[in-house]
Structure formats: C-alpha cells, structure tokens
SEVEX-184038 format. One record per residue: x, y, z of N, C-alpha, C in turn. Coordinates in steps of 0.001 Angstrom, whole numbers, padded with zeros to 6 digits, always signed. Example, Ala and Ser with C-alpha at 12.3 -4.5 7.8 and 13.67 -1.06 7.14 Angstrom:
% SEVEX-184038
+013190-005690+007800+012300-004500+007800+013200-003300+007800 +012850-002250+007080+013670-001060+007140+012900+000030+007870 
% end
This chain:
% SEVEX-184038
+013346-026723+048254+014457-026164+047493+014284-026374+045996 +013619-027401+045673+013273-027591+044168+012115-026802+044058 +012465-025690+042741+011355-024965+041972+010188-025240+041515 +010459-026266+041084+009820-027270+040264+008832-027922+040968 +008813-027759+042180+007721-028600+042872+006787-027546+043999 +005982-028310+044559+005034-027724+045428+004508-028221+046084 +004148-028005+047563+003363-028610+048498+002299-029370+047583 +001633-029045+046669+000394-029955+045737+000852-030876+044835 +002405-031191+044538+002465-032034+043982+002284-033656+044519 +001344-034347+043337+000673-035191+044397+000657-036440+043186 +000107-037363+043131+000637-038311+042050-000585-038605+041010 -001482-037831+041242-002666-037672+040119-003579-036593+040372 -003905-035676+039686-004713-034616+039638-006105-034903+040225 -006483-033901+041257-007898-033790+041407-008168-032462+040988 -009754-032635+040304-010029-031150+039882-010933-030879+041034 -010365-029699+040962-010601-028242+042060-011340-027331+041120 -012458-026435+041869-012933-025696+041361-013199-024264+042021 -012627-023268+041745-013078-021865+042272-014091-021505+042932 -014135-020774+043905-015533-020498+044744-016316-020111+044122 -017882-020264+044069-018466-020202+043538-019462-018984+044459 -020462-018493+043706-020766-017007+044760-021559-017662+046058 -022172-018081+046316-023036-019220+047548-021895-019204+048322 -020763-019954+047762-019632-020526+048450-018775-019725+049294 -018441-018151+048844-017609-017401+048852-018629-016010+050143 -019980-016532+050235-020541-015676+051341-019892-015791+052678 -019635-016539+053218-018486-015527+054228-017915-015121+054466 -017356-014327+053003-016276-013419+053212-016621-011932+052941 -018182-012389+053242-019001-011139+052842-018771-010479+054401 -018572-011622+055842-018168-010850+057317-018003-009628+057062 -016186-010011+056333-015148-009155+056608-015840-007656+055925 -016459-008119+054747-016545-006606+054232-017818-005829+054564 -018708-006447+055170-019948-005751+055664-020095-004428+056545 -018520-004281+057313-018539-003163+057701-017448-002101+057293 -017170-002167+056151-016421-001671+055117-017330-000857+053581 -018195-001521+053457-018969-001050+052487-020616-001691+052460 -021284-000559+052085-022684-000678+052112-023323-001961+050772 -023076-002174+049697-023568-003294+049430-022190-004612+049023 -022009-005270+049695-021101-006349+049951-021451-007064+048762 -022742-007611+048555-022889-008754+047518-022371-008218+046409 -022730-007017+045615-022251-006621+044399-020551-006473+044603 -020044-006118+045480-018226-006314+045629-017975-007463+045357 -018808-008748+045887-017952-009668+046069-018435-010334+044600 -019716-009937+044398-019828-010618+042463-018614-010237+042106 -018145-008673+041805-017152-007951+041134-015722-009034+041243 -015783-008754+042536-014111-009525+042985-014051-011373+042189 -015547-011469+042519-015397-013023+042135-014921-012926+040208 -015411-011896+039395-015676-011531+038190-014095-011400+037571 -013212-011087+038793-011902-010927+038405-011001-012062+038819 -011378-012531+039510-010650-014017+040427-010849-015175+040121 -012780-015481+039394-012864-016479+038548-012778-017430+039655 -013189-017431+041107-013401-017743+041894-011805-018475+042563 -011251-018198+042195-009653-019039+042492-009249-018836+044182 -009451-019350+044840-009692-018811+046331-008889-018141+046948 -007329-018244+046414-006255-017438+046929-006724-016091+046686 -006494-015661+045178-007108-014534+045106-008120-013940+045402 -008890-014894+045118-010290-013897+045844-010687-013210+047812 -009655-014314+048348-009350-014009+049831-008522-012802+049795 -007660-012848+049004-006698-011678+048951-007342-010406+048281 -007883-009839+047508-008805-008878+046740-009892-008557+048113 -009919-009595+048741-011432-009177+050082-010461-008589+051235 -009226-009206+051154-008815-008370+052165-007990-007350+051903 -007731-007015+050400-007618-005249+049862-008412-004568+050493 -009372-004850+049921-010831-004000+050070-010794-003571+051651 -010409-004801+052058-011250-004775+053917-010361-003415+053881 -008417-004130+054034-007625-003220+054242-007553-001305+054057 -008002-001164+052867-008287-000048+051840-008612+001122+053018 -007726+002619+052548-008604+003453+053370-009573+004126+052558 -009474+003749+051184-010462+004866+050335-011400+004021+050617 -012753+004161+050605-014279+004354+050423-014665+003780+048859 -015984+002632+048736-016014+002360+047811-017421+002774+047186 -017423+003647+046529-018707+004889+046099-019703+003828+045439 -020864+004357+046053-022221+003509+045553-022451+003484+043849 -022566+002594+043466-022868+002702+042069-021593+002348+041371 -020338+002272+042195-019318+002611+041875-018194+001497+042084 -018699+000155+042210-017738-000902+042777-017302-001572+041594 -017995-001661+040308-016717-001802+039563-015699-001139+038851 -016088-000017+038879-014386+000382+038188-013076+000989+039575 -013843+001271+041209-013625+000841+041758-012202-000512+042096 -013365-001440+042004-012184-002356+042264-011833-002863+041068 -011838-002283+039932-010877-002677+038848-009660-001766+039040 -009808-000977+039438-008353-000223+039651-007471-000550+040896 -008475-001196+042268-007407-001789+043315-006735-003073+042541 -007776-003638+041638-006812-004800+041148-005844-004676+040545 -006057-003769+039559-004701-003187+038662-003375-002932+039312 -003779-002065+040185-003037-001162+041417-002338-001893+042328 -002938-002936+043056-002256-003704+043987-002290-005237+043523 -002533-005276+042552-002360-006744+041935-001248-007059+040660 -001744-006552+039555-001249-006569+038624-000076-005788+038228 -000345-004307+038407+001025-003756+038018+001838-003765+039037 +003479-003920+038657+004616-004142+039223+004230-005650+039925 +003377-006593+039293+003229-007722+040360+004305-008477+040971 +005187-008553+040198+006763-009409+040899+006904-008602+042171 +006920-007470+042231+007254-006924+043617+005866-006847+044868 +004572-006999+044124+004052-007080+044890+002893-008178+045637 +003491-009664+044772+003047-010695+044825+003631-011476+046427 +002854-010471+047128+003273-011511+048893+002091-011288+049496 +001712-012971+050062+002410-013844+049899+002602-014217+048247 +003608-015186+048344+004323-015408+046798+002265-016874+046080 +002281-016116+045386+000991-016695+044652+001474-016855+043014 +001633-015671+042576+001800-015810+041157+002902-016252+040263 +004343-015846+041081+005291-016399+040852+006000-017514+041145 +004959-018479+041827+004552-019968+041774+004072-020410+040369 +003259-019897+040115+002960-020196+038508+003892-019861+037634 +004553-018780+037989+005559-018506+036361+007184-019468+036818 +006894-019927+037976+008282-020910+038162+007210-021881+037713 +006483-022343+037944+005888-023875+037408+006011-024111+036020 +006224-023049+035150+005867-023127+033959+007519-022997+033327 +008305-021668+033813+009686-021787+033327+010608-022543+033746 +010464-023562+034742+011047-024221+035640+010471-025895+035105 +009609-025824+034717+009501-027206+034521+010555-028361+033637 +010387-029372+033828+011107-030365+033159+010806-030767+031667 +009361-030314+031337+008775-029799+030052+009511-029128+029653 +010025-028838+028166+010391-027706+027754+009200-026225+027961 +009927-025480+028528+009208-024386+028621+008782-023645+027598 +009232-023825+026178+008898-023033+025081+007187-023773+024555 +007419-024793+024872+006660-025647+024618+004958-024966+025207 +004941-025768+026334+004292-025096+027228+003547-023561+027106 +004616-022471+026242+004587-021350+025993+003527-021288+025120 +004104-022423+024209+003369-021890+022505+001862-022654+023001 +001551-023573+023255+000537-023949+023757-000600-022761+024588 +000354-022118+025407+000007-021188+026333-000925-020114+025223 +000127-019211+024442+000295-018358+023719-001795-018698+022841 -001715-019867+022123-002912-020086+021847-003928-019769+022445 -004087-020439+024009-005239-020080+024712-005694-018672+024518 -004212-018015+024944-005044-016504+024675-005276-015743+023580 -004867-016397+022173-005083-015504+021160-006272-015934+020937 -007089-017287+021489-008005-018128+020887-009535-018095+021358 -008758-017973+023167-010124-017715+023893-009854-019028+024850 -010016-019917+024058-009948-021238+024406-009481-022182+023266 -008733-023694+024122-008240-024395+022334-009029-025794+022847 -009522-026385+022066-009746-027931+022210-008278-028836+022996 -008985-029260+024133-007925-030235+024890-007441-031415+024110 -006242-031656+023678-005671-033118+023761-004641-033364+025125 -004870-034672+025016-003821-034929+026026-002874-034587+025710 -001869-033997+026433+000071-033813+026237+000400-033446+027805 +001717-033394+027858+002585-033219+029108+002036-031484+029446 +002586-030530+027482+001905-029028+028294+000817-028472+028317 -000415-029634+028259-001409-029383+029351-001633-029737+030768 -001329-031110+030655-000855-031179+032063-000017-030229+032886 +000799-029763+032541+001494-028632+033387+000831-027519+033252 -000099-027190+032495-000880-025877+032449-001694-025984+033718 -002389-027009+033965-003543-027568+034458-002516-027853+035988 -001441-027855+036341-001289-028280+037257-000478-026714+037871 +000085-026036+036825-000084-024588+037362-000725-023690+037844 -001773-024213+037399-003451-023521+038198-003788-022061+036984 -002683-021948+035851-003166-020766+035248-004257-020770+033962 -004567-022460+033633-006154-022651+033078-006644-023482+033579 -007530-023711+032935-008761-024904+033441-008876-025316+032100 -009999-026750+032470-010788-027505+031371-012207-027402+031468 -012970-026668+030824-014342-026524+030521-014876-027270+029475 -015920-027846+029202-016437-028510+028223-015178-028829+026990 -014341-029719+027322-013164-030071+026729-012315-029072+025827 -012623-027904+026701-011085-026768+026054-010780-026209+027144 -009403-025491+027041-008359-024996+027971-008509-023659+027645 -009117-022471+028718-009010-021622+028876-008315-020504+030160 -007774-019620+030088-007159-018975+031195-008330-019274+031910 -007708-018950+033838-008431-019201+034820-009152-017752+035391 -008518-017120+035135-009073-015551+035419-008669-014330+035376 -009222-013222+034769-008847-012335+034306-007816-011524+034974 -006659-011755+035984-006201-011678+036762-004873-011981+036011 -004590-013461+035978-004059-014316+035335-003976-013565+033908 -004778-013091+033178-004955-013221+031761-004085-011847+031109 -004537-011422+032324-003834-010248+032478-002025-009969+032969 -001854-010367+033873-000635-010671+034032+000231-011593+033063 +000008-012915+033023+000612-013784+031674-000022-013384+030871 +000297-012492+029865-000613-011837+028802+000447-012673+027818 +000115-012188+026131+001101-012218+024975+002645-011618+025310 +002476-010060+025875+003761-009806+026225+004741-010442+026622 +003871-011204+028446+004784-012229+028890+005294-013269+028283 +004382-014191+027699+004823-015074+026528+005857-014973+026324 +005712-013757+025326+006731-013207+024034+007957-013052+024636 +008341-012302+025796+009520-011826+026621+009483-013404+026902 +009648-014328+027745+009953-015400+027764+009989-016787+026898 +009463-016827+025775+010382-017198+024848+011026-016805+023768 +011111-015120+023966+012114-014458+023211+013544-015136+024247 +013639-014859+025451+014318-015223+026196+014914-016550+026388 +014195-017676+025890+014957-019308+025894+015848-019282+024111 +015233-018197+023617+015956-018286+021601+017304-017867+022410 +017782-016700+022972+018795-015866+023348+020050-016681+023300 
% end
C-alpha cells in the first residue's frame, strides 16, 4: 500500500547489471521462429533496453507477439518504431505489467524532496552524464533503476527511459510541485 516502497527495498544496495548480449541468448528461442536473423534483433532490442531485463524480456515478447514481419536489412528502424509504438507513446496507458510507473512513483513519491531529485535528474540529461557525489538524490536515482554509475558518473539507464523521462517530463513535474 505504500508507494514509496517495493518488493526491492532492501537495507543496502547491490549493483545489478543489465543483460549483457552472451547473457540475453536465450531469448533468442522465442524469436528464432519469428524472424530470420535473431542475433541482429536482439543486439537492436538490447541497444534500446541497455540490457535492463524487464524490458528487454518485454520488447522480445513484442516482437515474438507482432503480426507484422520484420524485413531483412530492416530490424532497426523496424523495431524502433514497435518501441515507440508499444512502449513509449501513450506509456501510462500502456505500461502493463506496471514497470515504468514504478519509477515515476519512486521518484515523485519519495520522502526526498522530489524537486530535488528532479534537478539532479534534469542534469543527467542535458549533460550526458554528471560526476557522482554522494547525496540522498542519487541514491534514489540509483535505487529507481532510471540511471546507473559508470566510471564514477550517473547516466540514464536506457534509451527507453531517456526517452520517456525526457526534459519535458522533468519540466511538467516540477512545474507541477511550484503550483
């Protein structure tokens, strides 16, 4: 019943890391009889998912699902448009199971000030990446799952993400805590 929390809240962070392509070959099964070269789909899918395993299970089983045909030569713009299409746009309505709007309650819901968190946020993406210090809204970034820590900076987790919490979102939500 609390927002604010999650089956993973746990009393010290372990880092987790996204599937990696080796890692993510058996989900090459599902699509092998769906489309003629699997490995280049699943680079693609991994290319947008940034290996994050929810998503990338979910994008493999678009694809599986899918009745269109995915044209040779033709798998990335392809599945840049199922992602768009069944991922990203209208995502509040079409985020089931609930994945993403776990993250945007982790973040507006927290006990952190959320503006906070925001403006922090807001950097990563104008920046690319920012040099990590310790604070509470990295920790909650990092425990939202919507960046990571690479060679000691905080960057979005995948273009998925980067895309959906864009500047817009930002902006609409802490235009929304000034109100």
């Amino acid at each position: 019943t609390d927002q604010r929390r999650t089956p993973f809240n746990i009393g010290r962070r372990i880092e987790l890391e996204g599937f990696k392509e080796h890692e993510a070959q058996p989900l090459l099964q599902g699509l092998r009889q769906k489309i003629s070269n699997p490995q280049t789909v699943l680079k693609e899918v991994l290319s947008w998912t940034g290996g994050q395993p929810f998503l990338t299970q979910k994008v493999c089983k678009l694809i599986r699902d899918s009745s269109k045909n995915i044209p040779p030569n033709g798998e990335s713009s392809w599945i840049e448009n199922l992602v768009r299409n069944k991922i990203i746009s209208n995502w509040e309505s079409q985020d089931e199971p609930e994945h993403l709007k776990t993250i945007q309650n982790r973040i507006l819901k927290s006990d952190i000030e959320p503006s906070q968190i925001l403006e922090l946020y807001r950097k990563i993406l104008e920046r690319g990446k920012v040099k990590t210090v310790d604070s509470l809204e990295k920790k909650e970034l990092l425990l939202s799952g919507l960046v990571v820590e690479q060679e000691g900076s905080l960057k979005v987790r995948n273009r998925i993400y980067e895309l959906i919490f864009d500047c817009s979102w930002v902006e609409f939500h802490l235009q929304g805590k000034r109100i």
